[in-house]
C-alpha positions as CSV (number, residue, x, y, z in Angstrom):
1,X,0.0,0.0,0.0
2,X,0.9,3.9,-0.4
3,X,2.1,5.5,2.3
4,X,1.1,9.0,2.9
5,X,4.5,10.3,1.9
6,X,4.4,8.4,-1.5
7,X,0.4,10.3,-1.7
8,X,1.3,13.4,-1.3
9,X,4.2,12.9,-3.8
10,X,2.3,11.5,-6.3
11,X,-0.6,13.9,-5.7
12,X,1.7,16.6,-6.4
13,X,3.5,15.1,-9.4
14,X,0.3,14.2,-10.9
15,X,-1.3,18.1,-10.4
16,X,2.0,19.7,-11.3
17,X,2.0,17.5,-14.6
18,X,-1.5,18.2,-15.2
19,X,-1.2,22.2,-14.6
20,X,-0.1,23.0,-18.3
21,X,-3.2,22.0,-20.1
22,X,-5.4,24.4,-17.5
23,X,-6.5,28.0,-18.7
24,X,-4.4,30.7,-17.2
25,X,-6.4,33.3,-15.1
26,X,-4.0,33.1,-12.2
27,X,-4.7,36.7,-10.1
28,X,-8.5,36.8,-11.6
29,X,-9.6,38.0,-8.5
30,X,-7.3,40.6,-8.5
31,X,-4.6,38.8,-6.0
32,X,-1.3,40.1,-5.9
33,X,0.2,39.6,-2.6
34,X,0.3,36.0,-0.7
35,X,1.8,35.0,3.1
36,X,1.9,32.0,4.1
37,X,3.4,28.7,6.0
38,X,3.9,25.2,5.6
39,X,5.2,22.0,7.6
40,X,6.6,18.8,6.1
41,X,9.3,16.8,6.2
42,X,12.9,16.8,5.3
43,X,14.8,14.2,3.1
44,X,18.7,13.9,2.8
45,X,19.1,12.8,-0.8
46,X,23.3,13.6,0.0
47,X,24.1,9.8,-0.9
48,X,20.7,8.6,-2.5
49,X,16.7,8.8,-2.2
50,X,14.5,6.7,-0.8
51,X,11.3,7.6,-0.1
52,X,11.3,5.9,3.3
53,X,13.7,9.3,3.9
54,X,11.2,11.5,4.8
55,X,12.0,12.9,8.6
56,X,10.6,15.2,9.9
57,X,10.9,18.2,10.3
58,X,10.6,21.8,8.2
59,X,8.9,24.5,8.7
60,X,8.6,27.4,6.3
61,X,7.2,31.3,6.3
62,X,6.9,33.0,2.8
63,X,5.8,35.8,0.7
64,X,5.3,36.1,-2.6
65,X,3.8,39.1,-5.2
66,X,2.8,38.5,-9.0
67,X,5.6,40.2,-11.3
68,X,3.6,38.8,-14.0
69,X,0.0,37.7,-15.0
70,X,1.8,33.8,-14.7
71,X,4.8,34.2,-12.5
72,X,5.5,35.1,-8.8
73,X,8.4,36.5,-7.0
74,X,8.5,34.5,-3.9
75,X,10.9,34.9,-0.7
76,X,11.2,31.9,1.5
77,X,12.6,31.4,5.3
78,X,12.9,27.9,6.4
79,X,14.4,25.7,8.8
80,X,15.3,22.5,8.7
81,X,15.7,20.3,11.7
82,X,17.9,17.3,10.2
83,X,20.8,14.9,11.1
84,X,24.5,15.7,10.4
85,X,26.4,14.6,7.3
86,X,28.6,11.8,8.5
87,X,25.5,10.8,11.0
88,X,25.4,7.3,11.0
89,X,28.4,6.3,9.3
90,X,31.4,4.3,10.3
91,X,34.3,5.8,9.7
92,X,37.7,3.5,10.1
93,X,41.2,5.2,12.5
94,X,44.3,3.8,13.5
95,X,42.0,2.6,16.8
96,X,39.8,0.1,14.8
97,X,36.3,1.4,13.1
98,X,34.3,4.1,14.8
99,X,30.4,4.6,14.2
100,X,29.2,8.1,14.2
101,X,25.9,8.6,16.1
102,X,22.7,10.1,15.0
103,X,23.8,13.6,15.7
104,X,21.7,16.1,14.6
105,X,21.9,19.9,13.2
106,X,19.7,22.8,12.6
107,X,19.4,24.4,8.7
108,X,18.2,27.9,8.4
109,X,17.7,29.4,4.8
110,X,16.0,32.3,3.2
111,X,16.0,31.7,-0.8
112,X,14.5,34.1,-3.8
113,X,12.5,32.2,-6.0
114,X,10.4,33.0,-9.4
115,X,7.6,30.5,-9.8
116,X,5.5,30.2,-12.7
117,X,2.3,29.6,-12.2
118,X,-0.7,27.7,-13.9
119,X,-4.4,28.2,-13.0
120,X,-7.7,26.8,-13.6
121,X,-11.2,27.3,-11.0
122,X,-9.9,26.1,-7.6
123,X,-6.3,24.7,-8.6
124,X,-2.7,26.5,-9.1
125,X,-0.1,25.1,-10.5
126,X,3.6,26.0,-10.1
127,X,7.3,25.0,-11.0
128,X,9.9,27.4,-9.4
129,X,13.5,27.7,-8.8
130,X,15.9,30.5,-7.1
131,X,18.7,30.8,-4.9
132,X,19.0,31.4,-1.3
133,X,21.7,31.4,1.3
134,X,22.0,28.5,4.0
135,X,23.4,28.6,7.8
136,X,24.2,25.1,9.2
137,X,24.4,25.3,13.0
138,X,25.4,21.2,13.8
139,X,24.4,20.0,17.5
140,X,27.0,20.0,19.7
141,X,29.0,16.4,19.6
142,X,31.2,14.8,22.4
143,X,34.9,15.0,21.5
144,X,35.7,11.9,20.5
145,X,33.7,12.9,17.4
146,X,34.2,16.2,17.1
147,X,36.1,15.3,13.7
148,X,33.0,13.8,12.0
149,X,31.1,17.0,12.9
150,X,29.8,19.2,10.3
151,X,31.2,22.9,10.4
152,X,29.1,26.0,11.6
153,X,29.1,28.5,8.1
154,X,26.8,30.1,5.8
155,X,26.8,29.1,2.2
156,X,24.9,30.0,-0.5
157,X,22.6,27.4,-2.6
158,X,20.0,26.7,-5.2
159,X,16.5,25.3,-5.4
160,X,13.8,23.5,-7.5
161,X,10.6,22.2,-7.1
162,X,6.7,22.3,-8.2
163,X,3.7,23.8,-6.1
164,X,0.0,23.3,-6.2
165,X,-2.5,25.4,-4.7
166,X,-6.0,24.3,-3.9
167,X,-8.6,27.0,-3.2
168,X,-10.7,27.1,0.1
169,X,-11.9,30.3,0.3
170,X,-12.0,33.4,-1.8
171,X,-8.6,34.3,-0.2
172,X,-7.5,31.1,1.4
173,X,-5.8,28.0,-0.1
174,X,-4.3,25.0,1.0
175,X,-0.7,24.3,-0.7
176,X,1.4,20.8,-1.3
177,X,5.2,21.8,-2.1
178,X,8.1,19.6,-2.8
179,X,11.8,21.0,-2.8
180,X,15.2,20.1,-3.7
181,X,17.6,21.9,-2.5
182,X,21.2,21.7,-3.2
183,X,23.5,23.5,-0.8
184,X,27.2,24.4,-1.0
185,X,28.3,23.1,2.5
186,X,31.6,21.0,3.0
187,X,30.5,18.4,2.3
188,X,28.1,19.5,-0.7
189,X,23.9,18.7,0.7
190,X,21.6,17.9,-1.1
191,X,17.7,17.9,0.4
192,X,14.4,16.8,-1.1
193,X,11.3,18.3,1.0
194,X,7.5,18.0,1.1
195,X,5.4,20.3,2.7
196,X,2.0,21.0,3.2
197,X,0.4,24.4,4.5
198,X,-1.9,27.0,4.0
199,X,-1.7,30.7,1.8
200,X,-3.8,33.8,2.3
201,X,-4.2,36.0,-0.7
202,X,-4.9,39.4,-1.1
């Protein structure tokens, strides 16, 4: 059976896909500005994907305002709550091999992002991209692992993803997001998120 990750992924896949073919009357009503958050969950796709990934957690606050009749000018801060790079590993010293515990670290970003947009009754559809710059602030770790920790800096980063927005109220819509994110730390990360949330228009 589906799990509810692999439902809301292939929900979104599925409306993303089927955006395209919709009329465009995105901002009908006249909408220009949108705030709004979301929750979801946070996969590191560093090494490779599963969808059995999926931890949580993210949450995001973001604003957007239509530059265009089809495209939006979006800024995003999130934060990521997700475990270190070499988390789980087992590394090998002169000592004999040496498995890194599940230590953890906190991800703040804020990202830029144009996404275009794709409307038809209740549904938007979206497909975005932008950059953004990332803070990695790792948990501290006892000593004895304090070389497998990930550093404390501020790199910049990219991301890509698809959006769709389903209409509640006049001003009010729910919103499914995936993201990938791809971030210049040392060691390079690389995250694939879904979130789910809510948007008011106005």
């Amino acid at each position: 059976m589906l799990t509810w990750k692999k439902w809301i992924l292939c929900s979104l896949a599925g409306a993303a896909l089927a955006a395209p073919a919709l009329p465009q009357t995105f901002g009908e009503n006249g909408q220009s500005f949108g705030l709004g958050a979301t929750y979801g969950s946070v996969n590191d796709v560093s090494h490779s994907f599963s969808l059995d990934g999926f931890k949580p957690s993210e949450y995001t606050i973001f604003f957007d305002y239509k530059i265009e009749q089809s495209a939006l000018l979006r800024l995003t801060y999130g934060s990521m709550w997700t475990k270190q790079s070499q988390a789980g590993t087992t590394q090998t010293t002169p000592g004999g091999d040496v498995t890194v515990p599940g230590i953890k670290e906190r991800i703040n970003y804020l990202t830029a992002d144009v996404s275009y947009q794709y409307s038809g009754g209740f549904y938007t559809g979206g497909a975005f991209g932008g950059i953004g710059g990332y803070q990695l602030k790792p948990q501290p770790v006892p000593p004895e692992y304090a070389a497998y920790a990930d550093q404390n800096e501020k790199v910049f980063g990219f991301n890509l993803g698809l959006d769709g927005e389903f209409r509640l109220l006049p001003n009010l819509a729910a919103v499914l997001r995936v993201t990938y994110h791809n971030v210049a730390a040392h060691p390079r990360r690389q995250f694939f998120n879904a979130d789910a949330g809510l948007v008011a228009r106005f």
